[in-house]
N, C-alpha and C positions, 0 to 999 in steps of 0.2 A: 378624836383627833390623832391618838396612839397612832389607831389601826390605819388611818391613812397614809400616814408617814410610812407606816413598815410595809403597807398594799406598794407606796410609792418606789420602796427600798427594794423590792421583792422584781417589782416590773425592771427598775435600775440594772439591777444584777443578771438578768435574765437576756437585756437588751444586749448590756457588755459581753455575755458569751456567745449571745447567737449572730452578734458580729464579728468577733474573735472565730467563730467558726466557718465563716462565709468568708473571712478573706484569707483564711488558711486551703480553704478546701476554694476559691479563686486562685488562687497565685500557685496548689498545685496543680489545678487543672489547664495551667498555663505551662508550668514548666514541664511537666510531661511529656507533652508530646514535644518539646524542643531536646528533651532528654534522650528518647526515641530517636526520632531525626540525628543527632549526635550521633547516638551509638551504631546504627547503619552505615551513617558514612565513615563513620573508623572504623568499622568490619569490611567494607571496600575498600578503603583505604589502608588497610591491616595494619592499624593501630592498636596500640597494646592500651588501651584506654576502654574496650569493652566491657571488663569485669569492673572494673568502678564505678561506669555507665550504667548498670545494671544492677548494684548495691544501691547506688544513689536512688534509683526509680523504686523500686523496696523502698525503700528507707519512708522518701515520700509520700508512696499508697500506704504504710504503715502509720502515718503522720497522721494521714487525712482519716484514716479508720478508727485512731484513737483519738484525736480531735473528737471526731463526733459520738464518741461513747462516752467521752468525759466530760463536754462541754454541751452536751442535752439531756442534760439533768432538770428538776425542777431545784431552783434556789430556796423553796421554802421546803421541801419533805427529802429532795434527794432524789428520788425515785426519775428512773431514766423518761424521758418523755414519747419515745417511741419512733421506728424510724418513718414513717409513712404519712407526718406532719409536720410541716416541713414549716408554718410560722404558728403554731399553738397559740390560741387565745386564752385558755386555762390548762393548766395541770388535769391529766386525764387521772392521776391517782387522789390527787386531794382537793382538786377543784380551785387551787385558791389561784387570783385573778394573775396574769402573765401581759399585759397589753390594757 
């Protein structure tokens, strides 16, 4: 009965970050290119709003690349889940159940 609870607790925790990852790495692949788009037309427009246009887009692909090195971990060992499966059924290091 333990193990169920904590197999239960394991998939819990696992779900909560690979949604916290998906709508981080949704809403910057949204704002991106709006960020883009911005900074073009105030480079035509010879707005002095480029260089924070351009910090900001950083900042975001920074966001999204650490999102997803911290938040595809396994919940029970730690160990990164790897980037080339993208909804894991188990942990490819300890096997224990993720779904």
């Amino acid at each position: 009965m333990k193990k169920n609870i904590q197999e239960k607790e394991i998939i819990r925790k696992f779900q909560r970050a690979q949604t916290t990852n998906m709508v981080i790495t949704g809403v910057s692949l949204f704002i991106l290119p709006l960020l883009v788009i911005s900074g073009l037309l105030a480079e035509h427009n010879q707005l002095a709003i480029e260089k924070p246009l351009l910090y900001l887009c950083f900042a975001i692909i920074a966001i999204m690349f650490l999102s997803n090195i911290f938040l595809r971990r396994c919940p029970y060992c730690g160990m990164f889940m790897g980037k080339y499966r993208f909804f894991p059924s188990s942990c490819p290091n300890c096997g224990v159940k993720l779904k």
